[in-house]
C-alpha positions in Angstrom: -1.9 201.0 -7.0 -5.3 200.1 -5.4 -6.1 200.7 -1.1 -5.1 196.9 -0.8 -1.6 197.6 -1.6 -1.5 199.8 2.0 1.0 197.5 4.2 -1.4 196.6 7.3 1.6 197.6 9.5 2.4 200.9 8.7 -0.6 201.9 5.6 2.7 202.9 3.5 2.3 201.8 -0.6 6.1 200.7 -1.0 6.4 202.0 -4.7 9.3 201.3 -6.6 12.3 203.7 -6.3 13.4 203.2 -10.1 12.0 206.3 -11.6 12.4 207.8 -15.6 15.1 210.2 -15.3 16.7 213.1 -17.6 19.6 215.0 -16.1 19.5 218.8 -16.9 16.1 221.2 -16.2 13.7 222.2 -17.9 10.5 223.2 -16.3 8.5 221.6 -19.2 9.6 217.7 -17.9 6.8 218.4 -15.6 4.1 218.4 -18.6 2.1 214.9 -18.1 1.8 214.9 -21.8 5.4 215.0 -22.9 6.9 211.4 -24.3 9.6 210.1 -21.9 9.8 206.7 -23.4 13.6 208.3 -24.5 14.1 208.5 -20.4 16.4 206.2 -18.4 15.2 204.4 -15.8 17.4 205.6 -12.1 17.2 204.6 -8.4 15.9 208.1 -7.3 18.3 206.9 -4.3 21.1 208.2 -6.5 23.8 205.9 -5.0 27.4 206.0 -5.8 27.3 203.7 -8.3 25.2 205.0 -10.5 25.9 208.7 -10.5 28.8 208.6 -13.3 26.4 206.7 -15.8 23.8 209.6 -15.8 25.9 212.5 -16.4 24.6 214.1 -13.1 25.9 217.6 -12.5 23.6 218.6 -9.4 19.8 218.8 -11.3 17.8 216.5 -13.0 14.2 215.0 -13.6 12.4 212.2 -12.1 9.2 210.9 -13.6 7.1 208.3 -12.0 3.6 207.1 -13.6 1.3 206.0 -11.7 -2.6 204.9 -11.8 -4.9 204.0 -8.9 -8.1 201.7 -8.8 -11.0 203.3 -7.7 -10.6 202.0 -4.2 -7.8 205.2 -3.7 -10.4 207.9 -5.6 -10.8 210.7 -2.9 -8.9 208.5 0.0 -6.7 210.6 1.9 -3.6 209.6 0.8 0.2 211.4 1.5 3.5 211.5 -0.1 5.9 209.9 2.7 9.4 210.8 2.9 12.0 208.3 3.6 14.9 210.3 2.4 15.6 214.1 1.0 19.4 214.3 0.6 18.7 217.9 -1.3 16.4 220.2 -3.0 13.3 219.9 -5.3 10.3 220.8 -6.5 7.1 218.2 -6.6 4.8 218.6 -9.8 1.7 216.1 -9.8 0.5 216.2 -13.9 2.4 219.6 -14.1 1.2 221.5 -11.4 3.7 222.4 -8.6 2.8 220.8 -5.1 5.3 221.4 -3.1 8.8 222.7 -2.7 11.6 221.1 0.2 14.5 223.4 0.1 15.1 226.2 -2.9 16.0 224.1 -6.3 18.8 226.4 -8.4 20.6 225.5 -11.0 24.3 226.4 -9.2 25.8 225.9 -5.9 25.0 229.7 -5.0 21.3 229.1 -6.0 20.8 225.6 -4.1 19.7 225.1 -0.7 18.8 221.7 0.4 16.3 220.6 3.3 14.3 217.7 4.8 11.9 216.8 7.0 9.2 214.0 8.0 5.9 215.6 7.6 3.6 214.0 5.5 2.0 215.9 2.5 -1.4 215.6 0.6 -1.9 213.6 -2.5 -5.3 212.5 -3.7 -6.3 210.8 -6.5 -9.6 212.2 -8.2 -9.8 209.8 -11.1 -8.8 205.6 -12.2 -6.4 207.8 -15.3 -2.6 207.7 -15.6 -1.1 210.5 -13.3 2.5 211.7 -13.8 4.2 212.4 -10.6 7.2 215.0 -11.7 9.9 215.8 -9.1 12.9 218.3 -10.4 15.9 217.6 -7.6 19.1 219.4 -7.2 22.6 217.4 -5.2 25.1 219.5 -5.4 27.3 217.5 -2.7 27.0 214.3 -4.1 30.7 213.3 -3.6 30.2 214.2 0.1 27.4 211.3 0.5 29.4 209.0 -1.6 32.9 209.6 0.0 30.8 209.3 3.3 28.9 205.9 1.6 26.0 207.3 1.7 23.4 207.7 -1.1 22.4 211.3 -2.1 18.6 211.0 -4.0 15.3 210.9 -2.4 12.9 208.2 -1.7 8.8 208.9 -1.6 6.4 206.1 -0.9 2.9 206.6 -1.0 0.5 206.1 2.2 -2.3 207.0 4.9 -2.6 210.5 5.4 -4.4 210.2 9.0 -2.3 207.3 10.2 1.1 209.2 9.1 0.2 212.4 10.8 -0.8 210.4 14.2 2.1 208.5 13.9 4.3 211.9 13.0 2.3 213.6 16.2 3.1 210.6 18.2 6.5 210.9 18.0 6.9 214.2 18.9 4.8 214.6 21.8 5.9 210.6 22.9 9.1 209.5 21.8 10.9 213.1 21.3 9.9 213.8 24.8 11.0 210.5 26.1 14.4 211.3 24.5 14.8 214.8 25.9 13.9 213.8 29.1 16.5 210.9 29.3 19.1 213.7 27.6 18.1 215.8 30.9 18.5 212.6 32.7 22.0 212.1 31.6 23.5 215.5 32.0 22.0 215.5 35.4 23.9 212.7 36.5 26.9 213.9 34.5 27.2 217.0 36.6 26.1 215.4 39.8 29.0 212.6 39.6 31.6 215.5 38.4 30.8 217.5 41.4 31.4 214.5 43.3 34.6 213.8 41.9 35.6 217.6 42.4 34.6 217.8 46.1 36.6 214.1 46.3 38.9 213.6 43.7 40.3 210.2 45.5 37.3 208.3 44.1 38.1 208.3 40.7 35.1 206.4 39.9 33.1 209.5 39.7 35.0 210.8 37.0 34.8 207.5 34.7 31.4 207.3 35.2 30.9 210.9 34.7 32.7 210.8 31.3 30.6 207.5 30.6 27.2 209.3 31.1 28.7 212.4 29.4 29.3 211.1 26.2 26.2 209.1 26.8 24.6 212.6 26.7 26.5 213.6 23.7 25.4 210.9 21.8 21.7 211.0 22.4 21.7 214.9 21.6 23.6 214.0 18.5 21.2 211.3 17.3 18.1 213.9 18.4 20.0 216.7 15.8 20.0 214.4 13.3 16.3 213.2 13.4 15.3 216.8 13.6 17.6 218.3 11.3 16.4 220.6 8.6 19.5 220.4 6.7 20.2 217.0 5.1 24.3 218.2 5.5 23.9 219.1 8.9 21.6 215.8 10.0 24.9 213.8 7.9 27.0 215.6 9.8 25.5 215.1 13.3 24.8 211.3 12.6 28.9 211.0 11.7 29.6 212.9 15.3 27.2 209.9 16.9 29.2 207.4 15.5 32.3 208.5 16.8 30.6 209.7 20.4 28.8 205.9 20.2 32.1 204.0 19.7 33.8 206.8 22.6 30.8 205.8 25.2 31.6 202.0 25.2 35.6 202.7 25.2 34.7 204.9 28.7 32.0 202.5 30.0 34.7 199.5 29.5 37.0 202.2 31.6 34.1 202.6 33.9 34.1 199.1 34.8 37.1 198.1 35.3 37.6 201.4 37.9 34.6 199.4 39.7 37.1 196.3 40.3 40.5 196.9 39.7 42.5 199.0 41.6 45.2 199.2 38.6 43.7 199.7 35.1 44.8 196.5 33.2 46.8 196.6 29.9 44.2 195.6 27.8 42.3 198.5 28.8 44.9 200.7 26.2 44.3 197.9 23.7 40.3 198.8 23.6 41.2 202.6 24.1 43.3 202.9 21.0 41.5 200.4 19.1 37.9 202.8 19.6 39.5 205.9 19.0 41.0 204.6 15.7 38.1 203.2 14.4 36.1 206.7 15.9 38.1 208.7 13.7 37.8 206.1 10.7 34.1 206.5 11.2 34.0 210.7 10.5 35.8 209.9 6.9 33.6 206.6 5.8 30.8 205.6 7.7 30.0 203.1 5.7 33.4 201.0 5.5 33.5 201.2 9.5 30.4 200.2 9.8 30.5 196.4 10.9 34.0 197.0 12.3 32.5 199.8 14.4 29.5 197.6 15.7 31.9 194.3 16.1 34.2 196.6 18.4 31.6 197.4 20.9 30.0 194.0 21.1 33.8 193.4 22.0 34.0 195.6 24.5 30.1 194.3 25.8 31.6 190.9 26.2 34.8 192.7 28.4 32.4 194.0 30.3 30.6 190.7 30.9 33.6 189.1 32.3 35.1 191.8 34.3 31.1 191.1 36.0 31.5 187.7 36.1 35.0 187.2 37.2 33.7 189.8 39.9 30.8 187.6 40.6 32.9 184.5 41.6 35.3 187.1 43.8 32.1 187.7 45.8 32.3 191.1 45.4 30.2 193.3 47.9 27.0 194.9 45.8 27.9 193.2 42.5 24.4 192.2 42.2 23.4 196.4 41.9 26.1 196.9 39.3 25.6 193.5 37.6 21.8 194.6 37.1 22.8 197.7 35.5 25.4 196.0 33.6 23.6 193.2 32.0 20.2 196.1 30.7 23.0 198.1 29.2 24.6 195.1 27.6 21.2 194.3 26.5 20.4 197.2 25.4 23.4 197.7 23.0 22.9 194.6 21.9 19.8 195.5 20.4 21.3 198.5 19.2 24.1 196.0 17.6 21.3 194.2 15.8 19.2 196.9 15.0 21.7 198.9 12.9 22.9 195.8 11.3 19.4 195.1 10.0 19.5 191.8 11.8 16.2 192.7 14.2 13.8 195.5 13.4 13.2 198.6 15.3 14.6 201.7 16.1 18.5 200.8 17.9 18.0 204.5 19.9 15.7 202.5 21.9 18.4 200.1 22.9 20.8 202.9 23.8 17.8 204.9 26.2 16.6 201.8 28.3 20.2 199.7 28.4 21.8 203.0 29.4 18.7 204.0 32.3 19.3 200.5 34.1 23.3 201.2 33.6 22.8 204.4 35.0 20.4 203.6 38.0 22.3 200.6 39.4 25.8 202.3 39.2 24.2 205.2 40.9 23.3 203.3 43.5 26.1 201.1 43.9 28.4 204.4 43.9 26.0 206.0 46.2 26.2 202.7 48.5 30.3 202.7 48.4 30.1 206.3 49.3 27.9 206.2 52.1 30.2 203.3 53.0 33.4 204.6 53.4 31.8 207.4 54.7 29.8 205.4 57.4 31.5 206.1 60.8 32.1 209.8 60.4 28.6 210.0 58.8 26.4 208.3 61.9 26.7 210.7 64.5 26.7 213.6 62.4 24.0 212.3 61.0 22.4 211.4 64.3 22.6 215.4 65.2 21.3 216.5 62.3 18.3 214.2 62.3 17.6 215.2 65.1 17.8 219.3 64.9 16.2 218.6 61.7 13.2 216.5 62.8 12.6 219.4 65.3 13.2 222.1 63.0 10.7 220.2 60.3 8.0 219.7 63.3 8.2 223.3 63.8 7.8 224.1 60.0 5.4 222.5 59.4 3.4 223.6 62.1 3.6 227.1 61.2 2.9 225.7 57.9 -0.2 224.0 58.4 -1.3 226.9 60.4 -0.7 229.5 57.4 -2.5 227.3 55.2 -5.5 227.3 57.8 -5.7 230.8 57.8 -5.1 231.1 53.8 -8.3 228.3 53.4 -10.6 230.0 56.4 -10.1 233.3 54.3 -10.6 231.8 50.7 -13.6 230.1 52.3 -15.2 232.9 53.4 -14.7 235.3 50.8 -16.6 232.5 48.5 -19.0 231.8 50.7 -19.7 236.0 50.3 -19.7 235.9 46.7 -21.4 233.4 46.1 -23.9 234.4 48.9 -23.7 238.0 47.1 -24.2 236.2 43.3 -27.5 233.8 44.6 -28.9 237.2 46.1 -28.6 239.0 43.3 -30.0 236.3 40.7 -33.0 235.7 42.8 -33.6 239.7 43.5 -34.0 239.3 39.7 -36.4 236.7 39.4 -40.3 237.8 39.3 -42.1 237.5 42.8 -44.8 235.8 41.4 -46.1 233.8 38.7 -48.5 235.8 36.2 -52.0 234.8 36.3 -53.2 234.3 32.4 -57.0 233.1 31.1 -55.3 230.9 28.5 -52.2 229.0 30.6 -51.3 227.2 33.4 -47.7 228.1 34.6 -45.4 227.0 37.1 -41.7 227.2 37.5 -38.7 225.4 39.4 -35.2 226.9 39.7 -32.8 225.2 41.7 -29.7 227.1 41.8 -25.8 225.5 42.0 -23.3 225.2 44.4 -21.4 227.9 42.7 -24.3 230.2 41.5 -25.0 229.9 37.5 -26.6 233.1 35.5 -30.4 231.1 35.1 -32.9 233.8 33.9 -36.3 233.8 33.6 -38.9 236.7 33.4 -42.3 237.3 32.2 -44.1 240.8 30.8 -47.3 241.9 30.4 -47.9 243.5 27.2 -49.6 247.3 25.9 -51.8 244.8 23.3 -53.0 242.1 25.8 -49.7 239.7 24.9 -47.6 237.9 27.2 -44.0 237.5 26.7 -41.7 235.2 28.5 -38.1 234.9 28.9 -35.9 232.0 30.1 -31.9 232.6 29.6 -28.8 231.1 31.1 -25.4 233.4 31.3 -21.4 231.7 31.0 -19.9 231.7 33.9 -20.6 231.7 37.7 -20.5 234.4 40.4 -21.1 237.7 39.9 -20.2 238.4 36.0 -22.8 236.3 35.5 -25.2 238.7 37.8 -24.2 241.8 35.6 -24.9 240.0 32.8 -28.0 238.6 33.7 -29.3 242.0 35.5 -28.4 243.8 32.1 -30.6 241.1 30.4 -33.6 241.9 32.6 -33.5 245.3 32.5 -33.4 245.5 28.4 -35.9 242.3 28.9 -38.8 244.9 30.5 -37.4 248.3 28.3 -37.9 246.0 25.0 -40.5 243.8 25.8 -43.0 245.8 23.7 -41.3 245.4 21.0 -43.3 243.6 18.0 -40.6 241.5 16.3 -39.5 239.3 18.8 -36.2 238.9 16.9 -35.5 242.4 16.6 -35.9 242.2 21.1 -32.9 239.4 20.5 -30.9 241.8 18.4 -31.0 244.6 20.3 -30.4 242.5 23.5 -27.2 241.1 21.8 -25.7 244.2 20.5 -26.3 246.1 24.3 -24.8 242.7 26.0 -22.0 243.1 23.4 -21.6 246.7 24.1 -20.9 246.2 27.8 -17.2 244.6 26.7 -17.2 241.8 29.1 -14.4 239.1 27.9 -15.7 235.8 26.9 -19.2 236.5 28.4 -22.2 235.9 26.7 -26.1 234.9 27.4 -28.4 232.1 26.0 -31.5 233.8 25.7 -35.4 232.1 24.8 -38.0 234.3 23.9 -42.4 233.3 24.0 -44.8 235.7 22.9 -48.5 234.5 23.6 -51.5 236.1 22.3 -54.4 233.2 23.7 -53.1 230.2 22.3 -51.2 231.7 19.8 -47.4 231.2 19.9 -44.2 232.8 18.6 -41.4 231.6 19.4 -37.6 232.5 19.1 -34.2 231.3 20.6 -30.3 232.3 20.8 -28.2 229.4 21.7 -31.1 227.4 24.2 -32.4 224.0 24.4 -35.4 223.3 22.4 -38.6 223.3 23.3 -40.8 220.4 24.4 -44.7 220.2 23.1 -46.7 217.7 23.8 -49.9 217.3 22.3 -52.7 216.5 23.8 -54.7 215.1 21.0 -51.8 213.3 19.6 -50.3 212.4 22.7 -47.2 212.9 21.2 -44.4 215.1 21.8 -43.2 217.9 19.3 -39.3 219.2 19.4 -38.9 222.8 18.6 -35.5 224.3 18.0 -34.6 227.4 16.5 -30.6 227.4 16.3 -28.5 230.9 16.7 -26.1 232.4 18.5 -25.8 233.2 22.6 -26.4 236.7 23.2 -23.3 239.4 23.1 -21.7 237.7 19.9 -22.6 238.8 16.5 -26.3 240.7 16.9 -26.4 240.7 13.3 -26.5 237.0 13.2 -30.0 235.8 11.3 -32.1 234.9 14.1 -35.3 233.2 13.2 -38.3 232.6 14.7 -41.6 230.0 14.8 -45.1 230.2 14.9 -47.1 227.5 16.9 -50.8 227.1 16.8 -51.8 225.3 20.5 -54.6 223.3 21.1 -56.4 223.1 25.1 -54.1 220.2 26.9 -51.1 221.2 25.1 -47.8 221.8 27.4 -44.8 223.0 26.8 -41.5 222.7 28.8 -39.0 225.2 28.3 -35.7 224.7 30.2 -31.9 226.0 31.4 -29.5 223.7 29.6 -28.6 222.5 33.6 -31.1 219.2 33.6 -30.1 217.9 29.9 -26.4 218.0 31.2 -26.8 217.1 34.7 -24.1 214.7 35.5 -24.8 210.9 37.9 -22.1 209.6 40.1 -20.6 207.3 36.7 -20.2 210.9 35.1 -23.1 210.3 32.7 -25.0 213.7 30.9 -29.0 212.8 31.8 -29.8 213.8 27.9 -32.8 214.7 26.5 -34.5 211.6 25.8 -35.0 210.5 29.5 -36.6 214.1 30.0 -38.7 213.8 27.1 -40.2 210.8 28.2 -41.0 211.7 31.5 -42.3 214.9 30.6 -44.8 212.7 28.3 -45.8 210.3 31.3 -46.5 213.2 33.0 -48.1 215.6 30.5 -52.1 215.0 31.2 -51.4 216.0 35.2 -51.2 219.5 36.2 -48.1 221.8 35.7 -47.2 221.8 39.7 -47.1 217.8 39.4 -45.0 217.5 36.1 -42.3 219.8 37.9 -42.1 217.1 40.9 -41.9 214.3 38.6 -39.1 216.1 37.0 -37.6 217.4 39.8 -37.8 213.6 40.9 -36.0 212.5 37.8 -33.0 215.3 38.7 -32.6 214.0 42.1 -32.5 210.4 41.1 -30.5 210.9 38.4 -27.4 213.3 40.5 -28.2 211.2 43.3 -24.9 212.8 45.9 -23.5 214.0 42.9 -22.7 218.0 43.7 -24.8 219.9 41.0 -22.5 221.6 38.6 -24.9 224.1 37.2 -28.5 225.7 37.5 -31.5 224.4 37.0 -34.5 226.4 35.8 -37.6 224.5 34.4 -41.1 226.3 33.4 -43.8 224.7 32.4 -47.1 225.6 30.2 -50.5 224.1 29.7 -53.3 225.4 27.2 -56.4 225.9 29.1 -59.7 224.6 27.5 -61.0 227.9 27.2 -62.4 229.1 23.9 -60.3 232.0 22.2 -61.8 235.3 20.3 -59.5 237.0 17.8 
């Protein structure tokens, strides 16, 4: 098999279902290495015809060969299953892959199972591979009395595009079935409570019974896709024949209560005739098959006439019910043809959107006949009520909107005095002014949010003549951020002495940690300066721009590691970094980089590091405002989602003695 044997519909490698088979067990079949030239060759399908010329007696051995091209060596590829009608075991060259069910040896041991999820097979070389499956049928004569086969069927294909297609259906179509099953029963009970509170309109009932079995049907067919147990799917899928031939027998009864007054003769003829062939359907499935579909295309074409006989009568609203009719009756139509292999597809969809356009234009027409009869009495009640209503609603509502006023005006404010409490407390934090130094020129911007972020930035003076600065940004908003960010300070200035500037981090992490705050945690950035000297460590922040002067280039540093309050034995690193006079560094809050315009675009990193560039050579007050520019261009009325803290650092030309 080679990649370009994948079926461009549905990447499946149809292999052949005629496999080497030996009826028995023995675990060693499954050694690639053993001859099985001696081996029949069997449909793995295990059909009724062929089971009394292998001497089947519920176990055997299937062995497929099969080599790929190199175009399938490491591809993704999955063992699909069409069919599982029992137990086995799945050897690839001998080793055991998976298991469906429990393979034994006797009825007591054996217990079969089935389901649709695809499962791993890769191919690591262009050599022969045996694939070895040991399968148990123990109820073989209840598939074939049913005419059904009772083997397995695997096909090769795309392990990604099965599993989408597998997770497709059961968030898409299974929910779109469930939801029309609720749909049903809804209207079941709603039109069998109408018939109970008014048993004179009959009409109720037949369409209640109609949209009942309806009901039945699609939960049947849903069982039998999801079924676990290959019996119990065969078992629901014989109940949905019978419940499918029942729903068009009461559908046919359906209409006819529409526009006869008397149920006509022929009615009995189709009633008898369904069950019949409904009961013929539980013992052979098979054998009823085209009988079964030929009897409700019969009853379709009933329906048809009753609609257009109707038509010519000028009936009032036949134009709702023929609507509804003519979807249904296109709809299992489709279903006719679908399960008859004349068109592809899957015939459930036939039965969903034939039986939603049935089920909406009878509605209505029933509703409209009701409201009808009803009319007269109905007006000035309704006049009344309307009006008592209307006045009663008014008033509601009022009172409502009023609650709601009250609710928002107090939600408002007790923001407004958190957040006015939060933006306090993180600028109480920050220093009051910017440290003079003989070696740099610094200057920082903070802009803060509309719902107050946990920006951080501090500096400290040193016992040994070093300066260390901090910039950090805390999760959240509000005031966890403000503990978190107040603890961070105040560990900031008691460890600030420290000599390993990674050791500060670790401490920092594990005290953070220690405070047991859920889900909180604190990107931290850490400069030590001694002259022009640099050391430099980080925990979860942006990198660092440097731009150098006599390159007039800029340099990215990034040291990667964990926010603070995770792991604080994670291995933080650090960097050295020798400046030169005209050097400048910006060290920021993640808040620019991800600062979003009015089209939802992230600003990046590359816009900023090109005008920091442009703007490198000026002072460190003037490439703030050309970055502060950027930000305000960029969010133009865009409401800033997060902080903004930007600090900025240029080597003076001043000459250095160590």
């Amino acid at each position: 098999i080679s990649k370009a044997d994948l079926d461009p519909q549905d990447q499946t490698i149809y292999i052949a279902d005629t496999w080497k088979f030996m009826p028995g067990d023995n675990k060693v079949w499954a050694d690639p290495t053993l001859p099985d030239s001696s081996w029949q060759y069997v449909s793995t399908y295990l059909g009724s015809s062929e089971l009394p010329f292998i001497d089947w007696e519920g176990i055997g051995w299937f062995r497929l060969h099969v080599k790929a091209d190199s175009s399938l060596i490491g591809y993704p590829l999955a063992l699909i299953i069409e069919q599982h009608n029992g137990a086995s075991e799945i050897y690839w060259d001998g080793k055991l892959l998976y298991a469906l069910g429990e393979v034994g040896t006797t009825v007591q041991d054996y217990l079969p199972y089935q389901d649709r999820q695809p499962r791993s097979i890769i191919f690591e070389d262009t050599t022969s591979h045996v694939l070895s499956v040991r399968f148990a049928n123990f109820d073989t004569k209840t598939y074939s009395d049913l005419g059904f086969t009772s083997g397995f069927r695997f096909f090769f294909g795309d392990m990604n595009h099965h599993v989408a297609k597998i997770i497709d259906e059961d968030t898409g179509y299974l929910w779109l079935r469930r939801f029309f099953m609720g749909l049903l029963l809804a209207f079941t009970i709603i039109h069998s409570l109408l018939f109970g509170f008014y048993p004179q309109e009959k009409r109720n009932l037949y369409f209640a019974l109609f949209t009942g079995f309806l009901t039945i049907l699609t939960y049947t067919i849903l069982k039998t896709d999801l079924s676990y147990s290959p019996i119990a799917a065969l078992r629901y899928y014989q109940l949905s024949l019978i419940v499918w031939v029942l729903t068009s027998v009461y559908a046919l009864r359906f209409a006819y209560s529409l526009f006869y007054k008397k149920v006509p003769g022929i009615y009995w003829f189709f009633f008898g005739t369904g069950f019949t062939i409904a009961i013929g359907s539980w013992f052979n499935t098979q054998y009823f098959s085209f009988i079964r579909e030929l009897f409700v295309f019969i009853s379709v074409l009933e329906i048809f006439r009753i609609l257009i006989v109707s038509f010519f009568r000028k009936r009032e609203g036949i134009w709702l019910i023929g609507s509804g009719l003519i979807l249904f009756a296109a709809g299992i139509l489709y279903t006719i043809l679908a399960n008859l292999d004349i068109v592809s597809g899957d015939p459930v969809l036939g039965n969903l959107y034939g039986a939603t356009g049935l089920i909406l234009g009878m509605s209505i027409y029933l509703s409209r006949e009701f409201a009808h009869i009803n009319r007269s009495l109905k007006d000035k009640l309704r006049e009344v009520n309307e009006l008592s209503e209307k006045a009663l609603e008014q008033e509601r509502i009022s009172k409502q909107k009023e609650l709601e006023r009250k609710l928002l005006a107090a939600e408002n404010d007790r923001k407004s005095a958190e957040l006015e409490k939060a933006r306090a407390l993180q600028l109480s934090m920050l220093p009051k002014k910017l440290p003079e130094c003989d070696f740099w020129d610094i200057d920082v911007f903070m802009q803060t949010a509309q719902e107050v972020g946990g920006d951080f930035y501090d500096f400290v003076l040193n016992t040994d003549g070093s300066k260390t600065i901090a910039l950090g940004d805390a999760t959240g908003h509000g005031m966890k951020s403000g503990i978190v960010v107040a603890t961070a300070k105040s560990y900031f200035h008691t460890l600030a002495g420290e000599q390993n500037i990674v050791n500060l981090l670790r401490k920092m992490s594990e005290g953070i940690k220690n405070m047991d705050l859920r889900m909180m945690y604190m990107s931290m950035l850490f400069m030590r300066f001694e002259g022009h000297h640099i050391e430099y460590t980080s925990a979860g922040m942006p990198p660092v721009l440097h731009y150098k002067a006599i390159e007039q280039a800029i340099q990215v540093h990034l040291v990667k590691g964990l926010p603070l309050g995770g792991n604080p034995d994670f291995p933080y690193q650090k960097q050295t970094i020798e400046a030169q006079p005209g050097d400048a560094f910006l060290l920021m809050s993640d808040g620019l980089m991800e600062l979003f315009n009015t089209d939802r675009e992230m600003l990046g990193m590359s816009v900023i590091s090109s005008i920091f560039k442009e703007n490198a050579h000026k002072s460190v007050s003037d490439i703030l405002d050309a970055l502060k520019t950027l930000a305000d261009g960029w969010a133009g009325e865009d409401i800033q989602q997060d902080d903004i803290t930007l600090m900025v650092l240029k080597a003076k030309d001043t000459k250095v003695q160590k």
